[in-house]
C-alpha positions in Angstrom: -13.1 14.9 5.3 -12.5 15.6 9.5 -10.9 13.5 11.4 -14.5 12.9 13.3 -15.8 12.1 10.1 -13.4 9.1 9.8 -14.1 5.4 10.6 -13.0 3.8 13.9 -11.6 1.2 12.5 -8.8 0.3 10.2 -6.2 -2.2 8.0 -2.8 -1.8 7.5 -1.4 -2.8 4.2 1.9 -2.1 2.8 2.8 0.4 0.4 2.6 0.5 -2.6 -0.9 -1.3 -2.1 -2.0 1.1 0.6 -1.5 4.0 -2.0 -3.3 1.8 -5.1 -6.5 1.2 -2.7 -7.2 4.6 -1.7 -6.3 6.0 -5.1 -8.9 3.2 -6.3 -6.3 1.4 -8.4 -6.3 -1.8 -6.1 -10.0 -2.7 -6.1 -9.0 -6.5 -3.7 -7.2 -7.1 -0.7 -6.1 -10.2 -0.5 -5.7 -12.2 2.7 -5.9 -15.4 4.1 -8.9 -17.2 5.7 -7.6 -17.5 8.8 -6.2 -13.6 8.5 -10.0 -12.7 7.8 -11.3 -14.8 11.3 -8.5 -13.9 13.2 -8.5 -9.8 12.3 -12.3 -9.7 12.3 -13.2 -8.6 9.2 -16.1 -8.1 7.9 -18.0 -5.5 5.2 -17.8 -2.4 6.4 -16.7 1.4 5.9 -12.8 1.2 7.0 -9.8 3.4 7.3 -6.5 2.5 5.5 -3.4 2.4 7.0 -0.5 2.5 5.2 2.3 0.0 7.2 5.4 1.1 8.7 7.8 -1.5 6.8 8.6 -1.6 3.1 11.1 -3.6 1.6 13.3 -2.9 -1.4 12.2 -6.4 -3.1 8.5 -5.6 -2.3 8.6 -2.0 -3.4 9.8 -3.2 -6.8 7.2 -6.3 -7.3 4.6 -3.6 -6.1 5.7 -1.3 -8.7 6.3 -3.3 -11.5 2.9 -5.0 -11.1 1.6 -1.7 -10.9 3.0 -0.4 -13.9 2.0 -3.4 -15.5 -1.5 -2.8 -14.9 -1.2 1.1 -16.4 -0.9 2.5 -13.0 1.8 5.3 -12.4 2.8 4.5 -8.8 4.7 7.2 -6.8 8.5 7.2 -6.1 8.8 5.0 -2.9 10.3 7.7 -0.6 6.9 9.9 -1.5 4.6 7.3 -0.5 3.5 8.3 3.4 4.0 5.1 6.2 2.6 4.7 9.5 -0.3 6.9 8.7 -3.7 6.3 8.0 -4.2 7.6 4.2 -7.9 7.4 3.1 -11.2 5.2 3.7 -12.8 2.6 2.0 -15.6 0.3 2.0 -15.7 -3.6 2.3 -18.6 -4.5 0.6 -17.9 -8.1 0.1 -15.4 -11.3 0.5 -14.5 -13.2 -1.7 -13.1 -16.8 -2.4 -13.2 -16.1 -6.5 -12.5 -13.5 -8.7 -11.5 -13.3 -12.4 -10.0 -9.7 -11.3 -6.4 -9.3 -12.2 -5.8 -7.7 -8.3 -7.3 -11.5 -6.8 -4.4 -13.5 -5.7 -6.2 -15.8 -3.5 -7.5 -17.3 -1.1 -9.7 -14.7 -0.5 -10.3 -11.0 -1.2 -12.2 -8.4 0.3 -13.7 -6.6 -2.3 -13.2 -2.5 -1.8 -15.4 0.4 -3.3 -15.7 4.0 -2.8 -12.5 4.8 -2.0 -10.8 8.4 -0.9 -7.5 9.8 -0.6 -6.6 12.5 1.9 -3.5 13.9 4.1 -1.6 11.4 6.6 -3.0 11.1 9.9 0.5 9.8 11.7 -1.2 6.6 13.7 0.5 3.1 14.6 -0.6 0.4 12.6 -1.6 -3.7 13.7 -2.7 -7.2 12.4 -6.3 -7.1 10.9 -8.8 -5.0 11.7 -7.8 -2.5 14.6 -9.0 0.5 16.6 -6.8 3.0 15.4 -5.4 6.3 17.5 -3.4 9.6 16.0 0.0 9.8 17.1 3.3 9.0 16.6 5.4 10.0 13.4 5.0 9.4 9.7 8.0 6.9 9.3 10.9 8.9 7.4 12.2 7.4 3.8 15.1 5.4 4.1 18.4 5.1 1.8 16.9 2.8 -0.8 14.0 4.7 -0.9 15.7 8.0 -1.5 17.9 6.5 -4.1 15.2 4.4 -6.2 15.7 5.0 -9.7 18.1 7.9 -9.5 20.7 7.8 -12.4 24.2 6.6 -11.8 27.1 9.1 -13.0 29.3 12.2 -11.1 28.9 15.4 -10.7 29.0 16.7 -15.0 26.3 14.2 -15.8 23.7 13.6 -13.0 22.3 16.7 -13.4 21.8 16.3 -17.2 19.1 13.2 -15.8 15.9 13.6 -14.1 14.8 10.5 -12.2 14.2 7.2 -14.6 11.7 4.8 -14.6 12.9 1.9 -13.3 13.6 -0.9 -15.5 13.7 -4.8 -15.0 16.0 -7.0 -16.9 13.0 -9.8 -16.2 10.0 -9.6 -14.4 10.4 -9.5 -10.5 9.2 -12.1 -8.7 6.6 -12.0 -5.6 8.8 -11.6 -2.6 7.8 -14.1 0.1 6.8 -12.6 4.0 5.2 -12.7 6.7 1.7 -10.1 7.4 2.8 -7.7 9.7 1.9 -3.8 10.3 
């Protein structure tokens, strides 16, 4: 798919959930009514953008919600940011869903989706006019370290990278919506 070929407009959403819509995993977006008026969406062919922040407490809820769903997400520092990733289509919003990715109050519904190479672009709230430019935001410490074994220099390289564990479930971190 060409650039031209791609859709004017586009959402941000954090990773890992950028990654799990575009890979067709995540199959509902969920935002907020007023998110929905305010950002101008509607059903329509859209461009994903995968945000600039990611937190350590997010990352891991992502994950493990993920994983709990049979979804093998990628190690955070591989997972591309302030790009646009792949395209989907809106074809409906929703206030209801018996869908285990519909967390309320409402959902835009997402089909057809497509993966391909990040296109660096700055992200925004809602819908947006997007541009290429900028720089694919680089990994940071956490990112890079995320699941790596503990030990010194005799044993580390007796352990590939582990799946993470959890002692008990993570809970949803708490934020505020931003690109």
């Amino acid at each position: 798919m060409g650039e031209h070929d791609l859709p004017p407009i586009a959402m941000s959403v954090r990773q890992p959930w950028a990654w799990a819509i575009v890979a067709g995993h995540k199959r509902i977006e969920n935002r907020t009514r007023g998110a929905i008026r305010s950002g101008g969406m509607d059903c329509r062919r859209i461009a994903i953008h995968a945000a600039k922040g990611l937190k350590e407490d997010e990352f891991h809820w992502g994950y493990w919600r993920l994983h709990r769903h049979g979804v093998q997400c990628p190690h955070p520092a591989e997972l591309p940011r302030s790009a646009i990733i792949g395209v989907c289509e809106v074809v409906d919003i929703i206030e209801q869903s018996d869908s285990e990715w519909f967390g309320g109050p409402c959902g835009l519904v997402l089909e057809n989706a497509s993966m391909f190479d990040p296109i660096p672009a700055k992200g925004a709230l809602g819908y947006f006019e997007w541009q290429k430019g900028g720089t694919l935001a680089p990994p940071t410490m956490w990112m890079n370290s995320f699941d790596a074994p503990n030990g010194d220099e005799n044993t580390l390289s007796l352990f590939d990278r582990l799946e993470p564990s959890f002692k008990t479930d993570p809970s949803r971190p708490s934020r505020k919506q931003s690109a």
